[in-house]
Every structure is written in structure tokens, then in C-alpha cells.
N, C-alpha and C positions, 0 to 999 in steps of 0.2 A: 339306494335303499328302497327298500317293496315290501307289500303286504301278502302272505300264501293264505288263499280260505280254501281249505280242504273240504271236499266234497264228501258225501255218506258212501257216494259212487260215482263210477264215472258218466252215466247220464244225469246224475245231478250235479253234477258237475259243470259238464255240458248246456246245464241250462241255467247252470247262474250265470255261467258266461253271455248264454243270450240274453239273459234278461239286464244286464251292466249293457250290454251293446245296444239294446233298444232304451236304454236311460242313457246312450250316448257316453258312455262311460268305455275306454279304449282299458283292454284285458286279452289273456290268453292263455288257454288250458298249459298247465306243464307239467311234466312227471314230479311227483313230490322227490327232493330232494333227501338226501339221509337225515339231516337233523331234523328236519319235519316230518319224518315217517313216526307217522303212530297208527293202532290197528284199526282198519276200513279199506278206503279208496288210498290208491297211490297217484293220483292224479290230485292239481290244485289249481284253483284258478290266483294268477298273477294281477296283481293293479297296485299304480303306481304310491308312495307314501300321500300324492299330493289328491290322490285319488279314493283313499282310502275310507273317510265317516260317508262321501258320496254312494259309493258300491255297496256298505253294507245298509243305507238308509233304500237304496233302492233294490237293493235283495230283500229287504222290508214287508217294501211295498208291493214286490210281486208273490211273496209269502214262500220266500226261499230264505234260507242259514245255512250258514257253512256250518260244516260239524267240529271243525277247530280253525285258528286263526295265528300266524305265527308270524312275526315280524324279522326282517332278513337284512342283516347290513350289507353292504358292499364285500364282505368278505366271502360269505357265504357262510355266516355264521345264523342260525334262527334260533327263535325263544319264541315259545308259545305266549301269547297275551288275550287275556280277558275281552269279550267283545258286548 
């Protein structure tokens, strides 16, 4: 299970990712999937469930937010959730 924070675009995107890698936080950009497609960017940055209040405490901190947040079980099922 994993968390998708959809970017506004794809160099914001881009740079949540870097900014999770410099808080040491392991991530990586992916095409947004069909259930988590909604209108913006199709690109998301990936991090793990165990990973998760860490990446958006440090997207925080570098004065980045994903534009949605959608949580992914193992099947490939997502649900958008509250961040």
C-alpha cells in the first residue's frame, strides 16, 4: 500500500520529489494512474504508507503541497483522502 501526491504540474512535481530526497525520505515521480486521475498534472509523486505524515511534514517544511493526495492498496484501487 502507498500514498500518490499529485503535483499542480510536473515540475512541481519534480520538486516535491526533491525536496522528500533531501529530508531523506525515498520517493519517485509516476504517471498518475486512472483512479487517481483528476484535472491538472498526470504525474505523482509515490511514498511509501510507512512513509507518509514524514513526506507531507517535509513538503511542509520546504513550502510545497501536493494538489490532491490519494491513498492506493495493493490492488490498484485509490481513494482520494484529506491531508
Amino acid at each position: 500500500m502507498y500514498y500518490l501526491l499529485a503535483g499542480r504540474s510536473l515540475t512541481g512535481t519534480q520538486r516535491m520529489e526533491k525536496a522528500l530526497a533531501r529530508a531523506g525520505i525515498g520517493s519517485m515521480t509516476v504517471r498518475s494512474p486512472t483512479a487517481a486521475q483528476v484535472s491538472g498534472c498526470g504525474y505523482c509523486v509515490r511514498v511509501t504508507e510507512k512513509n507518509y505524515k514524514g513526506a507531507i511534514n517535509a513538503l511542509e517544511l520546504s513550502n510545497l503541497s501536493p494538489k490532491h493526495v490519494f491513498f492506493c492498496s495493493g490492488s490498484g484501487n485509490c481513494t482520494e483522502v484529506p491531508f
